[in-house]
VEXLOFI-432197 format. One record per residue (C-alpha): residue in three letters; x, y, z; residue number from 1. Coordinates in nm, 3 decimals, decimal comma. Layout:
# VEXLOFI-432197
<node voza="ala" u="X" v="Y" w="Z" bati="NUM"/>
...
***
This chain:
# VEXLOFI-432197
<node voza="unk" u="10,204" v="-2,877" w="1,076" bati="1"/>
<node voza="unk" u="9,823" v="-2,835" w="0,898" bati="2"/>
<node voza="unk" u="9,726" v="-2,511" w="0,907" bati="3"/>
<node voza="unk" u="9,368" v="-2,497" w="1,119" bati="4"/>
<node voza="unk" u="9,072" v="-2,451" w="0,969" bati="5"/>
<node voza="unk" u="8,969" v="-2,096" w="1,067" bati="6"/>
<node voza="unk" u="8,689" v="-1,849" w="0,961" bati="7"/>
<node voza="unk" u="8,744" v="-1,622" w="0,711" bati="8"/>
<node voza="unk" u="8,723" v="-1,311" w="0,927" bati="9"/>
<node voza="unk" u="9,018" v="-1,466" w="1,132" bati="10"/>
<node voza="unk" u="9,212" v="-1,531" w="0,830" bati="11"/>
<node voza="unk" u="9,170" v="-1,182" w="0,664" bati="12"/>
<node voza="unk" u="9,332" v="-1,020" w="0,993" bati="13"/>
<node voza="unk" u="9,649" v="-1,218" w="0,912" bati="14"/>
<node voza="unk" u="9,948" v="-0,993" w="0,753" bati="15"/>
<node voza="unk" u="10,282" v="-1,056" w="0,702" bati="16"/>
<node voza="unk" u="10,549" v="-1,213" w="0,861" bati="17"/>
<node voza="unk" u="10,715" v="-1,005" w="1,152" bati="18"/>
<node voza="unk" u="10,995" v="-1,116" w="1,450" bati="19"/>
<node voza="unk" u="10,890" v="-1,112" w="1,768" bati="20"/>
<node voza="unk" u="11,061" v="-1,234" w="2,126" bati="21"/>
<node voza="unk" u="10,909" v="-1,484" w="2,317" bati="22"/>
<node voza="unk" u="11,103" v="-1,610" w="2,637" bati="23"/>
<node voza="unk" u="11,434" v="-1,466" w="2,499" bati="24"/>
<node voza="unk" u="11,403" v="-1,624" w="2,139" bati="25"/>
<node voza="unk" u="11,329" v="-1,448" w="1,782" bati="26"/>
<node voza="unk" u="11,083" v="-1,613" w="1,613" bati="27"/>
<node voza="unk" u="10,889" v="-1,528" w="1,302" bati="28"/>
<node voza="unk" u="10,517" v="-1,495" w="1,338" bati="29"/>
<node voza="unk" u="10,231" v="-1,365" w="1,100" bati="30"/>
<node voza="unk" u="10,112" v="-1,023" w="1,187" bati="31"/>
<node voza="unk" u="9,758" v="-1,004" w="1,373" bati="32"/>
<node voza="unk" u="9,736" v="-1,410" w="1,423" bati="33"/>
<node voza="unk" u="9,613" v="-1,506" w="1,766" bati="34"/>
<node voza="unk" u="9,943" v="-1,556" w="2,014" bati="35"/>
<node voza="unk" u="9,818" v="-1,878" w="2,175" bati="36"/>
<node voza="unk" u="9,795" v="-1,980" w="1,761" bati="37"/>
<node voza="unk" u="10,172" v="-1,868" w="1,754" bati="38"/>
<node voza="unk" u="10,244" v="-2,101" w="2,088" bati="39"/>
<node voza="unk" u="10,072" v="-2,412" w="1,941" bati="40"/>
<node voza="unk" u="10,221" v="-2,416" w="1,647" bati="41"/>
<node voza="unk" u="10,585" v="-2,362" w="1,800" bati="42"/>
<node voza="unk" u="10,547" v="-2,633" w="2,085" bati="43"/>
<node voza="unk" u="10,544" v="-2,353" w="2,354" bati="44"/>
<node voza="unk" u="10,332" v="-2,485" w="2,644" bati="45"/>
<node voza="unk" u="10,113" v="-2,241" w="2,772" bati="46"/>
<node voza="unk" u="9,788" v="-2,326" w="2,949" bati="47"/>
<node voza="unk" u="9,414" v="-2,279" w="2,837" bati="48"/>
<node voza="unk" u="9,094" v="-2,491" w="2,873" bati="49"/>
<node voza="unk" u="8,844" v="-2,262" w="2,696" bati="50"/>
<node voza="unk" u="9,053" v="-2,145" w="2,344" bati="51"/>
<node voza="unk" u="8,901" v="-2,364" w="1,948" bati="52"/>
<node voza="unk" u="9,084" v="-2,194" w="1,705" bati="53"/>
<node voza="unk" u="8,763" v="-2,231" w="1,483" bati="54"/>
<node voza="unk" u="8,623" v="-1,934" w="1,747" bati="55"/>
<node voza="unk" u="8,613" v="-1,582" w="1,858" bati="56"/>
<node voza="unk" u="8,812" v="-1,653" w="2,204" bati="57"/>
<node voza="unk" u="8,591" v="-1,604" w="2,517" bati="58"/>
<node voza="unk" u="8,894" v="-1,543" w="2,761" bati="59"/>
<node voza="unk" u="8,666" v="-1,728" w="2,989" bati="60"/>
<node voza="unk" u="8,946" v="-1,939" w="3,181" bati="61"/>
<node voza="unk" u="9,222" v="-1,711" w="3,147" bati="62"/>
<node voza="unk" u="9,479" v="-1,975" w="3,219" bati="63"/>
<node voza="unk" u="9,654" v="-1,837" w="2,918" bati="64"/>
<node voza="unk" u="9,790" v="-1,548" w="3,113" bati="65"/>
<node voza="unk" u="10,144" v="-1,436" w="2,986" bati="66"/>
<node voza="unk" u="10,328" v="-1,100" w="2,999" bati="67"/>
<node voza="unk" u="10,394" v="-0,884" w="2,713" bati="68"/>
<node voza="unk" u="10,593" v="-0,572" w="2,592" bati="69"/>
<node voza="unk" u="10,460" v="-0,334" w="2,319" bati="70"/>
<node voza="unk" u="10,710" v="-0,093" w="2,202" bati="71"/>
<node voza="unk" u="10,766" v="0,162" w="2,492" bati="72"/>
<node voza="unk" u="10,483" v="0,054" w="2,688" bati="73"/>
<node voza="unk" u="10,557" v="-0,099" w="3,012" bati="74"/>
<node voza="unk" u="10,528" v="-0,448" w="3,080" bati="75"/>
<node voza="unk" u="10,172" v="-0,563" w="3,125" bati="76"/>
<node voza="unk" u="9,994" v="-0,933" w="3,153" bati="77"/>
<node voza="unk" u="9,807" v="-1,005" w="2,884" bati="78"/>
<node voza="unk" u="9,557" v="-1,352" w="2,757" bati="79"/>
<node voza="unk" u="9,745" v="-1,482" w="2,454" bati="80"/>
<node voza="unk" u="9,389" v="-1,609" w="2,344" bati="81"/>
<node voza="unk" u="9,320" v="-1,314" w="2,288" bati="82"/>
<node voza="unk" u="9,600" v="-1,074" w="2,190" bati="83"/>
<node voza="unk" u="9,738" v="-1,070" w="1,866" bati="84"/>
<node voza="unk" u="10,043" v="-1,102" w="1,679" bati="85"/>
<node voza="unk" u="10,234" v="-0,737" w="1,650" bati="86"/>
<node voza="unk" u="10,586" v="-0,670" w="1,514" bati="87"/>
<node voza="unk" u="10,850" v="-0,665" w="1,781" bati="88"/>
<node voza="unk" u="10,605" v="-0,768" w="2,076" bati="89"/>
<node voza="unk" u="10,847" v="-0,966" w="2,354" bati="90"/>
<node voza="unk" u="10,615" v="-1,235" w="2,524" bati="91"/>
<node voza="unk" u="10,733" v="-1,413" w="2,848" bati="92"/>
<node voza="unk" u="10,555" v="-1,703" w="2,945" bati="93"/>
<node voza="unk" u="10,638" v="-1,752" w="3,307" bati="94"/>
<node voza="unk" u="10,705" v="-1,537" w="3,569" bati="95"/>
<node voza="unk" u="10,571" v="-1,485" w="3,906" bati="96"/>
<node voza="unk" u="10,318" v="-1,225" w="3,790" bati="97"/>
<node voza="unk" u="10,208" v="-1,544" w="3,526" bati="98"/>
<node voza="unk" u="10,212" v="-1,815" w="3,831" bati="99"/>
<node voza="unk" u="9,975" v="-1,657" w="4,047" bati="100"/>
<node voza="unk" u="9,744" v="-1,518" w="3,834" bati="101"/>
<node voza="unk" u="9,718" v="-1,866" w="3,658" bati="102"/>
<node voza="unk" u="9,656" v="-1,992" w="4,054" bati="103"/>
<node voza="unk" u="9,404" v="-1,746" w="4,097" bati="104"/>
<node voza="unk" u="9,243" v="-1,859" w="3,757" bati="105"/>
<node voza="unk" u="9,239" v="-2,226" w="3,838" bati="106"/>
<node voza="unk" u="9,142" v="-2,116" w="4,179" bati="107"/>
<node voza="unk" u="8,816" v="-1,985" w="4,015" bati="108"/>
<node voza="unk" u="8,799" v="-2,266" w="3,779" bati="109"/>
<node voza="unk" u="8,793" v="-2,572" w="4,078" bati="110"/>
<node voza="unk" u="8,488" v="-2,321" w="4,248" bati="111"/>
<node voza="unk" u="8,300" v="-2,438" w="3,942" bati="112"/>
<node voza="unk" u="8,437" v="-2,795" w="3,899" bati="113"/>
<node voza="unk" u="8,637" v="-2,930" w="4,189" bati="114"/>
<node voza="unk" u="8,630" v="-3,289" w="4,024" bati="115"/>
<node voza="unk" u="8,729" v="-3,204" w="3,720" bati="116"/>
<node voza="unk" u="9,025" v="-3,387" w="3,567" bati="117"/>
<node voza="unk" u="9,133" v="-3,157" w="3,295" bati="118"/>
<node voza="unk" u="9,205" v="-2,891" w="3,556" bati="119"/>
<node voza="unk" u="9,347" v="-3,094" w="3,789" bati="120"/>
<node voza="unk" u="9,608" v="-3,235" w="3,521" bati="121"/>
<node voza="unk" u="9,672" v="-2,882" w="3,428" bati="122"/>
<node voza="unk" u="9,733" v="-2,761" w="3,778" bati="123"/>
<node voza="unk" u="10,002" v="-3,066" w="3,772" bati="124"/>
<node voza="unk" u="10,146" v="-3,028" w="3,466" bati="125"/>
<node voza="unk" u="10,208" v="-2,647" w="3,556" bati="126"/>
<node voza="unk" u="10,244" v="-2,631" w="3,900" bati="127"/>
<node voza="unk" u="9,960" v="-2,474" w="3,957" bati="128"/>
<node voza="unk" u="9,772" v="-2,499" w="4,372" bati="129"/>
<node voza="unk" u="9,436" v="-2,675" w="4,266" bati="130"/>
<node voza="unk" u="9,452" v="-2,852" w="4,647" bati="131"/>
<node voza="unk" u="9,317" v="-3,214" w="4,693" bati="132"/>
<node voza="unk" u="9,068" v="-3,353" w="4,483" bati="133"/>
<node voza="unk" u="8,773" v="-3,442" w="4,728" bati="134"/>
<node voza="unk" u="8,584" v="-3,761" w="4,678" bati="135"/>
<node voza="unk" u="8,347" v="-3,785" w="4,998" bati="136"/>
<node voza="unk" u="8,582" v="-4,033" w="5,199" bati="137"/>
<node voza="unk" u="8,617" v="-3,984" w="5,530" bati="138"/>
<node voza="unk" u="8,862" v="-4,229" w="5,569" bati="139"/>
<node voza="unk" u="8,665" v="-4,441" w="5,839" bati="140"/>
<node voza="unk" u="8,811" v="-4,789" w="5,684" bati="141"/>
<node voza="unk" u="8,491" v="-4,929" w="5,768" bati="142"/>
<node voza="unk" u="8,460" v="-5,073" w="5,404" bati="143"/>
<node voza="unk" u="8,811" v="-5,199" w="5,427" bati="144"/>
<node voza="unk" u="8,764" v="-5,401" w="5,760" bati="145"/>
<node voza="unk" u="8,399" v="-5,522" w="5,638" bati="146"/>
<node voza="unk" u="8,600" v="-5,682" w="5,334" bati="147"/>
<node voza="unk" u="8,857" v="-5,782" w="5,525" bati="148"/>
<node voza="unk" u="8,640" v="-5,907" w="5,856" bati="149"/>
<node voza="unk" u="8,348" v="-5,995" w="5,760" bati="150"/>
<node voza="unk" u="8,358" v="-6,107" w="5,374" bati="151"/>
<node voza="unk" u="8,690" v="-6,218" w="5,356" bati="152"/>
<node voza="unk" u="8,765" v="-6,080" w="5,028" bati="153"/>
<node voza="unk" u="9,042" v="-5,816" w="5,094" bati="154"/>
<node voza="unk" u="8,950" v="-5,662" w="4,822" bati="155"/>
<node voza="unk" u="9,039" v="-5,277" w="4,988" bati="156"/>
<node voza="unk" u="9,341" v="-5,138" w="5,124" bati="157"/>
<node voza="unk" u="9,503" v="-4,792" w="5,205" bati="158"/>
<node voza="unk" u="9,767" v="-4,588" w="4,985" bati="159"/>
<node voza="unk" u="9,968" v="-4,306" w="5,024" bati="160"/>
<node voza="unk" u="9,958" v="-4,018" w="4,748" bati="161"/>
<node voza="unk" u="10,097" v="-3,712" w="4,773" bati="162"/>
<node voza="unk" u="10,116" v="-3,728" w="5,130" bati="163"/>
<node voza="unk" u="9,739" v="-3,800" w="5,225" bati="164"/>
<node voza="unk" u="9,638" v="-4,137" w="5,277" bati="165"/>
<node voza="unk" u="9,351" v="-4,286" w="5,013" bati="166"/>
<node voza="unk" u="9,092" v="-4,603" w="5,015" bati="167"/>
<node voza="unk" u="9,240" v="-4,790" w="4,695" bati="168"/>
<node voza="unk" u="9,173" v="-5,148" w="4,523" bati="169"/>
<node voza="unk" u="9,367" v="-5,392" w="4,625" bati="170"/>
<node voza="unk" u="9,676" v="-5,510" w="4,401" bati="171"/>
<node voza="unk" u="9,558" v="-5,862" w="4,379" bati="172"/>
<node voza="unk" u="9,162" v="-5,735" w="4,263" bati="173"/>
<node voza="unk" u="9,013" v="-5,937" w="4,501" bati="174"/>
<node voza="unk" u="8,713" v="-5,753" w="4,493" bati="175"/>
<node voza="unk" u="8,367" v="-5,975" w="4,406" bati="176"/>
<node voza="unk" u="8,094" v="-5,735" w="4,382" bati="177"/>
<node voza="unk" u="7,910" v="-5,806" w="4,675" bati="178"/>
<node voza="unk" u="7,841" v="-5,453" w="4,734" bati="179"/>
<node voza="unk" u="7,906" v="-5,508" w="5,117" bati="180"/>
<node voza="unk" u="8,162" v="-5,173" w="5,132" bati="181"/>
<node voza="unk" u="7,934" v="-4,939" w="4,948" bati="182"/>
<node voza="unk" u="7,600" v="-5,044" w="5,142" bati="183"/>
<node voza="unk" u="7,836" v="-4,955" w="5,516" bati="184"/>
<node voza="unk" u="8,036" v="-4,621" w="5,366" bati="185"/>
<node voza="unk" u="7,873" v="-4,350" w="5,584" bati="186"/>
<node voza="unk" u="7,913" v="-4,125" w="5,290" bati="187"/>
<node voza="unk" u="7,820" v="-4,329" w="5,012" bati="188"/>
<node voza="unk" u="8,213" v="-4,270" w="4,893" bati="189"/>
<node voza="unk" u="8,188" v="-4,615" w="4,709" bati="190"/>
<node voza="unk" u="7,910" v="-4,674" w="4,451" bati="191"/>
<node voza="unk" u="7,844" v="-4,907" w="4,204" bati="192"/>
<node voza="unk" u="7,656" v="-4,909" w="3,840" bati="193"/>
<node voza="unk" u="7,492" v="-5,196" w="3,713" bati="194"/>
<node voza="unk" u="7,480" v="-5,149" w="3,320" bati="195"/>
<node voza="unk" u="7,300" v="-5,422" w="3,142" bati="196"/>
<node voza="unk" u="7,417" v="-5,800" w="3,265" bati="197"/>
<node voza="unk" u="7,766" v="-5,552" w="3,418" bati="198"/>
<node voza="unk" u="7,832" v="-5,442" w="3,788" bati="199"/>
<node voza="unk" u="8,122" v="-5,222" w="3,817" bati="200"/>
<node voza="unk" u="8,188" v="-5,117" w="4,205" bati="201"/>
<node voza="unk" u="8,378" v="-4,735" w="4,188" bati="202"/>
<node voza="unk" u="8,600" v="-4,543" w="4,454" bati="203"/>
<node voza="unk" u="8,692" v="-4,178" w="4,314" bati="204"/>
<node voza="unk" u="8,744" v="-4,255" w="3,934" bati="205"/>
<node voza="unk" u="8,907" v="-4,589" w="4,023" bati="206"/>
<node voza="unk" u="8,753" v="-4,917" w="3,972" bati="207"/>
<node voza="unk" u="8,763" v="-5,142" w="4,236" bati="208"/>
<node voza="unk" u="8,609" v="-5,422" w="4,042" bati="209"/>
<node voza="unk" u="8,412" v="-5,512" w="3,767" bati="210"/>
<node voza="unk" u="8,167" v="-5,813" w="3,686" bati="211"/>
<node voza="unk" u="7,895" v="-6,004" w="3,520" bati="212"/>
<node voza="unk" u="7,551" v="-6,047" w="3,652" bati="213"/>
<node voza="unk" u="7,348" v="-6,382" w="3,713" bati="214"/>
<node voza="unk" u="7,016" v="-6,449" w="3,684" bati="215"/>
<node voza="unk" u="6,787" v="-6,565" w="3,894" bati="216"/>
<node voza="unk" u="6,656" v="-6,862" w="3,753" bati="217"/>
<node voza="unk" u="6,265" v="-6,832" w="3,844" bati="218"/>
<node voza="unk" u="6,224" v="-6,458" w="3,837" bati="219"/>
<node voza="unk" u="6,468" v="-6,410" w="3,570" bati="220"/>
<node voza="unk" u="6,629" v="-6,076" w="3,786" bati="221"/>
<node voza="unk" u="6,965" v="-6,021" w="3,745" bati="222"/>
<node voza="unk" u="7,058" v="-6,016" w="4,157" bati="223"/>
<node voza="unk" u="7,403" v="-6,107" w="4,181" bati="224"/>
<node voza="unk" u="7,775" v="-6,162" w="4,059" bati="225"/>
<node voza="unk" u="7,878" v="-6,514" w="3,928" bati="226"/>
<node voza="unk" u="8,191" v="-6,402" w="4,154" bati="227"/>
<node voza="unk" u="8,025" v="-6,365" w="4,482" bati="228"/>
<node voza="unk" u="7,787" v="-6,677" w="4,443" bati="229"/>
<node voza="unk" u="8,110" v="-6,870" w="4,369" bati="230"/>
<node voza="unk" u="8,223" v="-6,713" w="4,683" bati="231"/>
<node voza="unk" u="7,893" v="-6,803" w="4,879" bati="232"/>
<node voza="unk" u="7,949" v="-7,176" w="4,761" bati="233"/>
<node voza="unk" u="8,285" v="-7,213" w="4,897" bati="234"/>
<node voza="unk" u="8,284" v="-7,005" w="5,210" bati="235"/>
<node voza="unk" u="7,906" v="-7,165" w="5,319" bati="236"/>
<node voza="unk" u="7,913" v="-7,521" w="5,123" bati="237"/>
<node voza="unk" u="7,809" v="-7,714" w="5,454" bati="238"/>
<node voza="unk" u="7,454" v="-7,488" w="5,535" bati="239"/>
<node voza="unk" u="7,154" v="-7,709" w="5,356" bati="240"/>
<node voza="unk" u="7,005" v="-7,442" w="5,166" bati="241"/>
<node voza="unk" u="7,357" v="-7,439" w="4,953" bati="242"/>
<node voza="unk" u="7,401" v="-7,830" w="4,894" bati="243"/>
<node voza="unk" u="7,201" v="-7,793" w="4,558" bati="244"/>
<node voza="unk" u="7,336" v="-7,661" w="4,275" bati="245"/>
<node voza="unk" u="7,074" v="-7,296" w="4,205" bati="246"/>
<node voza="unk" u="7,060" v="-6,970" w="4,084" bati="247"/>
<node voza="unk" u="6,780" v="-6,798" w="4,278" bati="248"/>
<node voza="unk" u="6,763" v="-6,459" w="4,398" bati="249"/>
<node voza="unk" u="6,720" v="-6,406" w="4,772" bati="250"/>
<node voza="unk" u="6,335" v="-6,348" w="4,776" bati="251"/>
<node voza="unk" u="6,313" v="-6,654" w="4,564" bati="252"/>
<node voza="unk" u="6,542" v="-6,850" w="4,737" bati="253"/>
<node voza="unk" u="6,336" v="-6,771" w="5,052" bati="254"/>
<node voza="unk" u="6,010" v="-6,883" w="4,871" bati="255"/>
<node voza="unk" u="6,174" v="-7,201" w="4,770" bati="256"/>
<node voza="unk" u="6,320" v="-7,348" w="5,057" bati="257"/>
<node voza="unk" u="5,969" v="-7,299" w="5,231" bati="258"/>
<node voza="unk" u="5,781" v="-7,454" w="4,990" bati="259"/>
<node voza="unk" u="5,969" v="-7,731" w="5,020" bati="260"/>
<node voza="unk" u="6,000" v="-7,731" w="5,330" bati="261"/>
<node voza="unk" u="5,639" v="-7,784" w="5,349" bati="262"/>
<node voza="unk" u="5,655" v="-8,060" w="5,151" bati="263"/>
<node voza="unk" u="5,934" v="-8,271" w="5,329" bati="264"/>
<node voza="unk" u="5,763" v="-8,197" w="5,697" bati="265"/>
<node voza="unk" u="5,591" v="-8,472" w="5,821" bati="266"/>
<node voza="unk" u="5,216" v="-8,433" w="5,894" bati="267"/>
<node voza="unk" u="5,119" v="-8,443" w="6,254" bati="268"/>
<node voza="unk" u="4,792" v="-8,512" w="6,399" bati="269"/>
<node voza="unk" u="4,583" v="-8,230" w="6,488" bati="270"/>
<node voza="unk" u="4,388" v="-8,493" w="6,760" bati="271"/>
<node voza="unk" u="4,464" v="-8,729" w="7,000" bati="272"/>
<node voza="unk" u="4,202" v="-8,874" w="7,155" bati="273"/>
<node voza="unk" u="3,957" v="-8,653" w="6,999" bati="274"/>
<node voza="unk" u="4,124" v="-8,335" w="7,211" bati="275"/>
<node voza="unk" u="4,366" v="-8,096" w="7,066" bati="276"/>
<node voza="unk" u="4,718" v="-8,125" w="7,051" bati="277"/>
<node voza="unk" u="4,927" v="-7,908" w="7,238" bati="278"/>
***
């Protein structure tokens, strides 16, 4: 393995090699080099979020909680960030002292970002209580029966994971960016982003569907997806306003059809028998 690149006042620190003990193994370790250095470089999981080797640790997580025993000294629990290398040290890295003070730690950690995936995927990956992640649904279904109902699209459906039942995309990815779910979610759980000419509609992290923009073609205002017009043309091909083939945008779709409206309507006389019509 490379050795890291780390500063010279880290380097200087570093003596010779020594034996030390960690979960019931000897292994041979340089004197006074950081012990989450030692763990890397062995392929000893241990957790930590907030450790570069090209830094004075922080301790600032302190995920990297394990126990250690100094010569006579009792056993205590120590951060491996930030404890260092010392001949005949025996270093245990899980134990039920280790697994709830690592809960408490993430505990903390979720206070600050309950959303965040790297602690989340650490909590799983060591067993660790971080809870359920919460993502503002209140699991209503009102965006699943509008798709469903109304648009037709079935785009929405409900899983199970981990026990708790969650608003997912559908297998088939039905979905055609109408934005019909997110515009009745009570707690704006669904959103959308529209990035350039791209609409991508979002539950949680996972996306429901993603699609390009049209045009309107006398504005020029991007207004819809080529998905849902497509979907507009075969769901509504009979209604009048639909029967030619155009790209407009609803305000200029409702300017349109009245202008010519007011050109096909036939001109009636204002006076009949020089009175008033009624």
């Amino acid at each position: 393995m490379p050795m890291p690149w780390l500063p010279p006042r880290e380097r200087r620190r570093w003596g010779n090699m020594v034996k030390i003990i960690i979960n019931g193994a000897e292994h041979d370790a340089e004197e006074g080099k950081r012990l989450l250095l030692v763990f890397n470089e062995k392929g000893i999981r241990v957790p930590h979020l907030c450790f570069h080797h090209a830094l004075t640790p922080a301790a600032a997580c302190r995920l990297c909680v394990v126990e250690v025993k100094e010569k006579d000294q009792p056993i205590r629990t120590r951060l491996s960030c930030a404890i260092k290398v010392a001949k005949g040290m025996e270093i245990t890295t899980e134990s039920a002292m280790v697994h709830q003070m690592r809960n408490t730690a993430i505990g903390n950690l979720l206070k600050l970002a309950p959303h965040s995936e790297a602690i989340h995927k650490i909590g799983r990956d060591f067993g660790l209580t971080t809870g359920i992640i919460p993502d503002g649904c209140i699991r209503c279904r009102l965006c699943i029966r509008v798709c469903s109902e109304i648009i037709g699209a079935k785009a929405l459906k409900m899983v199970k994971m981990e026990g708790r039942s969650y608003v997912s995309p559908s297998d088939k990815g039905e979905c055609i960016g109408c934005l019909t779910c997110s515009n009745v979610c009570p707690t704006k759980a669904i959103r959308y982003e529209d990035d350039g000419n791209i609409r991508t509609v979002m539950i949680r992290d996972e996306i429901v569907g993603r699609h390009t923009l049209e045009r309107c073609q006398i504005c020029g205002k991007l207004y819809s997806t080529t998905k849902f017009l497509e979907h507009v043309r075969q769901v509504d091909a009979d209604l009048p306003e639909e029967k030619e083939d155009h790209r407009h945008c609803p305000t200029c779709s409702k300017l349109y059809y009245r202008k010519k409206l007011k050109l096909t309507a036939p001109k009636l006389a204002t006076l009949y028998g020089n009175k008033p019509v009624a």
